[in-house]
N, C-alpha and C positions, 0 to 999 in steps of 0.2 A: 432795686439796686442795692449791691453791697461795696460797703465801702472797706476795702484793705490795704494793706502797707503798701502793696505795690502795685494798687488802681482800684478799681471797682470793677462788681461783676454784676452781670444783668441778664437775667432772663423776657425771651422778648415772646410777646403772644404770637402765635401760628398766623391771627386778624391781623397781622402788621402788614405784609405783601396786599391786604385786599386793600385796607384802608390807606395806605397810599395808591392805590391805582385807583382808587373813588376820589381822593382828594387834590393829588400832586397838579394835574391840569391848570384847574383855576387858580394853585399857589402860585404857579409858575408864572401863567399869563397875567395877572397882578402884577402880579415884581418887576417882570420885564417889559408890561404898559408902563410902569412907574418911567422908565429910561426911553417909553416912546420904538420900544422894542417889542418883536416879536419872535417864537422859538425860530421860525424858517433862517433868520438871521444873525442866530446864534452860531458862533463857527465851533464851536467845543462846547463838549458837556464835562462837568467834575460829578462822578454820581455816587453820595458815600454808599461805602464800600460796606454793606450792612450785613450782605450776605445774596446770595445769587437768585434767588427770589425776589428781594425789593428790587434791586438792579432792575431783573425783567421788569417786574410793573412800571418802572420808570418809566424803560423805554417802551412801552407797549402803549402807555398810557397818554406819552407825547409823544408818538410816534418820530420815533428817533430816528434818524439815518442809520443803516447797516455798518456795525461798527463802533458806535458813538458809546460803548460800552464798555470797550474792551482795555482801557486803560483803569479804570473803574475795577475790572474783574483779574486784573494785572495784583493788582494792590490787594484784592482780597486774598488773590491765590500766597501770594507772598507773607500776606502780613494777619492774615482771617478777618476779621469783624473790627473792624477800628472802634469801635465803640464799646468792646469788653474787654480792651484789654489784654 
């Protein structure tokens, strides 16, 4: 990461889409045991908005309802990669 007057910039490895579809699963289902929850009862998903890659793995990986994306991919299209800036 680089840090500049008006934000920082980041270059992200190509491995990033694989290694959240190998990992996001059990982050998730952790977090949402914590609250005695589980994803089927999840009524919304917020999926940062990283880039149209990660997005898919999300939802591929927690097999998401048809859809469950598209606010998520609303906000990239608009805004790019919320996390560069």
């Amino acid at each position: 990461w680089l840090c500049k007057n008006n934000g920082f910039l980041m270059r992200m490895s190509v491995r990033v889409p694989t290694v959240i579809f190998k990992h996001i699963q059990g982050f998730v289902d952790a977090a949402l045991a914590t609250h005695a929850l589980t994803r089927p009862e999840v009524g919304g998903w917020a999926i940062h908005p990283g880039g149209p890659k990660i997005v898919a793995q999300v939802v591929a990986a927690l097999h998401l309802p048809a859809g469950a994306e598209r606010q998520s991919l609303e906000v990239f299209e608009r805004h790019g990669n919320m996390s560069s800036g």
